[in-house]
C-alpha positions as a LaTeX table, in Angstrom:
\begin{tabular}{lrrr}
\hline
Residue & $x$ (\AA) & $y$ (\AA) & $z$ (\AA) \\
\hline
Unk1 & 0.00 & 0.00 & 0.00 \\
Unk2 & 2.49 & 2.58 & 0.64 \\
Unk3 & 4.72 & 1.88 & $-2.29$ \\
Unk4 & 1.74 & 2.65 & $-4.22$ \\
Unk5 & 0.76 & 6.03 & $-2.72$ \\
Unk6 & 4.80 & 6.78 & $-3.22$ \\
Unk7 & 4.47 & 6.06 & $-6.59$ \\
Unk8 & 1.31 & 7.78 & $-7.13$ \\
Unk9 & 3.08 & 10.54 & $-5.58$ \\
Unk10 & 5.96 & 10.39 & $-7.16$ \\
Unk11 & 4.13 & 10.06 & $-10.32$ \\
Unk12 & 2.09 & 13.26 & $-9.72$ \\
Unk13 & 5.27 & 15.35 & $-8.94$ \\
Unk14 & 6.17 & 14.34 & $-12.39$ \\
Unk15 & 3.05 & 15.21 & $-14.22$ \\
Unk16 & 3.31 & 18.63 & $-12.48$ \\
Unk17 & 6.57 & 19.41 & $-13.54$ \\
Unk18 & 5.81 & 18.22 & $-16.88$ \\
Unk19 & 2.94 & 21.04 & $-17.17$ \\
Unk20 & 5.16 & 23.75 & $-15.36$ \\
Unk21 & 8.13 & 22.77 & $-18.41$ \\
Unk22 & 5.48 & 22.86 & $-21.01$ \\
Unk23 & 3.65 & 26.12 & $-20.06$ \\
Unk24 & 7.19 & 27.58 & $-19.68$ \\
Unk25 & 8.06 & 26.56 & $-23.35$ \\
Unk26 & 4.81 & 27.71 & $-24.92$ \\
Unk27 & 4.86 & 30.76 & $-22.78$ \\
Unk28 & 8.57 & 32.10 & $-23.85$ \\
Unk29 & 7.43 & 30.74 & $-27.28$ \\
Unk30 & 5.02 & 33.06 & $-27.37$ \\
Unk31 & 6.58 & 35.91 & $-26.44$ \\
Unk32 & 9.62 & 35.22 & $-29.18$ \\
Unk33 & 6.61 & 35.14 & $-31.81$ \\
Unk34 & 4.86 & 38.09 & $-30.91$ \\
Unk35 & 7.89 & 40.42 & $-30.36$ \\
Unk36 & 9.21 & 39.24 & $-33.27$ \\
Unk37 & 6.78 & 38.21 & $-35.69$ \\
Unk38 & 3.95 & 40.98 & $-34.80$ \\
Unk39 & 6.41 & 43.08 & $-33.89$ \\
Unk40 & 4.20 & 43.43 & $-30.27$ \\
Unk41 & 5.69 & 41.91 & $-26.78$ \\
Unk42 & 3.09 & 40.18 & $-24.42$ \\
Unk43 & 3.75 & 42.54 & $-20.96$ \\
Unk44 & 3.31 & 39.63 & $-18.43$ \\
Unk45 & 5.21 & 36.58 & $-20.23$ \\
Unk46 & 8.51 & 37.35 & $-18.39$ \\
Unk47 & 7.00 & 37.26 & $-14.74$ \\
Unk48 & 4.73 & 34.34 & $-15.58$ \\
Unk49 & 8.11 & 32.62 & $-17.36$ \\
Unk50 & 10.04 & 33.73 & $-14.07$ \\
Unk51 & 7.67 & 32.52 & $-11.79$ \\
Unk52 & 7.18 & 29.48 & $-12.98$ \\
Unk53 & 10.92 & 28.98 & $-13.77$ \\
Unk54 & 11.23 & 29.05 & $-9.90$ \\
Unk55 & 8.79 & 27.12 & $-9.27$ \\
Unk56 & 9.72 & 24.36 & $-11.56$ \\
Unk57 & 13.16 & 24.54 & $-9.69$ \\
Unk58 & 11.77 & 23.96 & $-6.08$ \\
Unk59 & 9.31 & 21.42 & $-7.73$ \\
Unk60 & 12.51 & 19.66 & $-9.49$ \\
Unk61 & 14.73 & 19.40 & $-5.82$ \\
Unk62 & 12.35 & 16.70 & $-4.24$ \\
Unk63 & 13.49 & 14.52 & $-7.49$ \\
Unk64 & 16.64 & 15.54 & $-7.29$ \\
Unk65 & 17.00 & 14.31 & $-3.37$ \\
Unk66 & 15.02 & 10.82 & $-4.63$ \\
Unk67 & 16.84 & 9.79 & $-7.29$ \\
Unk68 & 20.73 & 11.51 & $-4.90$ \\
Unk69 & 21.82 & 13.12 & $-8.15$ \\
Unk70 & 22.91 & 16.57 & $-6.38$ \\
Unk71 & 26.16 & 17.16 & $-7.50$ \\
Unk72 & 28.83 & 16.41 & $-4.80$ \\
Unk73 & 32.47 & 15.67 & $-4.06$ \\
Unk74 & 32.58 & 12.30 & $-3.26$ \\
Unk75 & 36.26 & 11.67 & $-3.90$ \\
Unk76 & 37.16 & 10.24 & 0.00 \\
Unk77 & 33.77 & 8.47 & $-0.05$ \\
Unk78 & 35.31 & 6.03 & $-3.09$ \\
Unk79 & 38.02 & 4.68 & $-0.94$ \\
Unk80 & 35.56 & 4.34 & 2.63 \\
Unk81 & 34.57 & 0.82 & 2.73 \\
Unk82 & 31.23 & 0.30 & 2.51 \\
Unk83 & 30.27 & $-0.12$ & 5.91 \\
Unk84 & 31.38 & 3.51 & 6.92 \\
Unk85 & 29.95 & 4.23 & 3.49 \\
Unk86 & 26.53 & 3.34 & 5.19 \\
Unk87 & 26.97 & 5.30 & 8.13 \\
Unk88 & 28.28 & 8.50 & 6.59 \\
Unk89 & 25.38 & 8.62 & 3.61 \\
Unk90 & 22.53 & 7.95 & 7.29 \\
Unk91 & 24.50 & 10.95 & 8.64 \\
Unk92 & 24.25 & 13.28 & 5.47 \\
Unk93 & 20.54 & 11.97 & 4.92 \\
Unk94 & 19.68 & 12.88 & 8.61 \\
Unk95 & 21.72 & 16.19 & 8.46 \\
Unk96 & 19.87 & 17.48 & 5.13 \\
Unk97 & 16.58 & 16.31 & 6.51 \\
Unk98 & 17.39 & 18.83 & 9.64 \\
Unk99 & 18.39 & 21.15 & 6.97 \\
Unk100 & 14.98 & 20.71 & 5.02 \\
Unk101 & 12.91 & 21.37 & 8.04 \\
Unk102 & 14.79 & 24.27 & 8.65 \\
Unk103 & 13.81 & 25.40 & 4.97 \\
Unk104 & 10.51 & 24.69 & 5.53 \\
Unk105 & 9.65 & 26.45 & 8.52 \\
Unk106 & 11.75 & 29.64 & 7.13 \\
Unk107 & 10.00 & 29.35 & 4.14 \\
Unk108 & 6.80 & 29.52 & 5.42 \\
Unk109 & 7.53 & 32.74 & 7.76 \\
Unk110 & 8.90 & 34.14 & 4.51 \\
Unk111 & 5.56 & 32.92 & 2.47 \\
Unk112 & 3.45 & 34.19 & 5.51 \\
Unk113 & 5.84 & 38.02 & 5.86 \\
Unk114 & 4.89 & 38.33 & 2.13 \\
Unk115 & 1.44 & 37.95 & 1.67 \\
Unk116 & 0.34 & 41.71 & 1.34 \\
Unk117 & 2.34 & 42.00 & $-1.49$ \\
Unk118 & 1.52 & 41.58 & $-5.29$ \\
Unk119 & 3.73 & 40.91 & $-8.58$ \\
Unk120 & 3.70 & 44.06 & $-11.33$ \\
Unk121 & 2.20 & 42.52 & $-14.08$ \\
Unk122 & $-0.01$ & 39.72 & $-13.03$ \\
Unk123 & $-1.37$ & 40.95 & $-9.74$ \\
Unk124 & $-0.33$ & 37.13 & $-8.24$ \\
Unk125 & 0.08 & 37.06 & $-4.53$ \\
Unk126 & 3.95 & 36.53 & $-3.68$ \\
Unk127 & 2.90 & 34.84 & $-0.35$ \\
Unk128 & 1.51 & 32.26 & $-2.17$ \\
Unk129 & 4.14 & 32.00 & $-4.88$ \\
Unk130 & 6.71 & 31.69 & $-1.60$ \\
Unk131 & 4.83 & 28.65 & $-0.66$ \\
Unk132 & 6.12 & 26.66 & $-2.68$ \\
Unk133 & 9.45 & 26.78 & $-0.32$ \\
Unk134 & 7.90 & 25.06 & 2.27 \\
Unk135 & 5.79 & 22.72 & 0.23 \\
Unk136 & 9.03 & 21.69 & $-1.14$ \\
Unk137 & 11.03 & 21.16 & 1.82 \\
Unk138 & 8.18 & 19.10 & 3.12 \\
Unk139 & 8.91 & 16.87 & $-0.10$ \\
Unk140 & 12.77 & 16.99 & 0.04 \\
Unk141 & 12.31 & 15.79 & 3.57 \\
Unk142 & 9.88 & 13.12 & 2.38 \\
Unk143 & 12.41 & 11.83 & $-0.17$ \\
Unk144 & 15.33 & 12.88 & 2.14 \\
Unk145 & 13.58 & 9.89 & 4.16 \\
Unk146 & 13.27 & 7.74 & 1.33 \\
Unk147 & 16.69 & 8.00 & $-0.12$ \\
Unk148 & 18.64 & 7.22 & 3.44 \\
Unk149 & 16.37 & 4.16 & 3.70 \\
Unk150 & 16.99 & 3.25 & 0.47 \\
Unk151 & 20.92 & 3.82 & 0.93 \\
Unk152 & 20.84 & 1.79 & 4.43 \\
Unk153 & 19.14 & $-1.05$ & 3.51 \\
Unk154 & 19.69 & $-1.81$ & $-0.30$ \\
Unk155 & 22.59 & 0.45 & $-1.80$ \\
Unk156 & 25.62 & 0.59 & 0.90 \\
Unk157 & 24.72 & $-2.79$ & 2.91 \\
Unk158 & 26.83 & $-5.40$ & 3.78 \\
Unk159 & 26.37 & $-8.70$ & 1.55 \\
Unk160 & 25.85 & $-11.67$ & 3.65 \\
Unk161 & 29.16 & $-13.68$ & 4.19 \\
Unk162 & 30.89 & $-11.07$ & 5.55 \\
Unk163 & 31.93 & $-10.16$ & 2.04 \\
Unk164 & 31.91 & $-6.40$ & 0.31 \\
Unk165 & 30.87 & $-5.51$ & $-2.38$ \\
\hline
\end{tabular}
């Protein structure tokens, strides 16, 4: 049952940032047409292609925390066997989960501090475009979870026989 609502979930994530990338495309699209072609630019297709742009970002990190392709330096972790291997990658899972929380909950006070205020073009309440922060961090946590369970008991685990991989 739960590997079904994570995929669901997962899947869902997907599908959103699939509409964000594609409403993006058509949007900037646009704009290159009519400045160019009809010689007329649309006023609000920058903030709307900004605005999404950062919200396809924060959408994009959850994924990015799931699937551990953040870029890092892992040059001393090659030659750890993989026993501290396991350790180290529960300690950087548990110490970016602290981190995400912290996101979250400054996020929100951030969202929350903002909500009087209103983008130029579009009128959109930026307290409500801020939420995506701690929406976010709620997921990066989720997957923060995910990923250091994963890593513990599949990727960096002893195989039986005292032998390592």
């Amino acid at each position: 049952m739960t590997k079904k609502i994570l995929k669901v979930y997962d899947n869902l994530l997907k599908a959103v940032l699939v509409a964000i990338i594609v409403a993006f495309i058509v949007i900037v699209f646009a704009q290159v047409i009519s400045r160019y072609v009809f010689n007329n630019s649309l006023s609000w297709s920058e903030e709307l292609a900004r605005v999404l742009f950062t919200q396809m970002i924060f959408l994009a990190a959850p994924l990015v925390v799931l699937e551990k392709k953040a870029i890092a330096v892992d040059i001393v972790v090659q030659f750890l066997p993989l026993g501290a291997k396991r350790y180290l990658y529960l300690v950087i899972h548990l110490l970016s989960f602290v981190f995400f929380c912290f996101l979250g909950v400054s996020g929100w006070n951030f969202a929350m501090a903002n909500l009087n205020q209103r983008t130029t073009a579009l009128s959109l309440n930026i307290g409500y475009l801020y939420c995506v922060i701690p929406v976010a961090s709620l997921m990066m946590g989720i997957n923060c979870i995910r990923a250091g369970i994963d890593d513990y008991c599949n990727t960096y685990r002893p195989q039986k026989g005292g032998k390592e991989a």
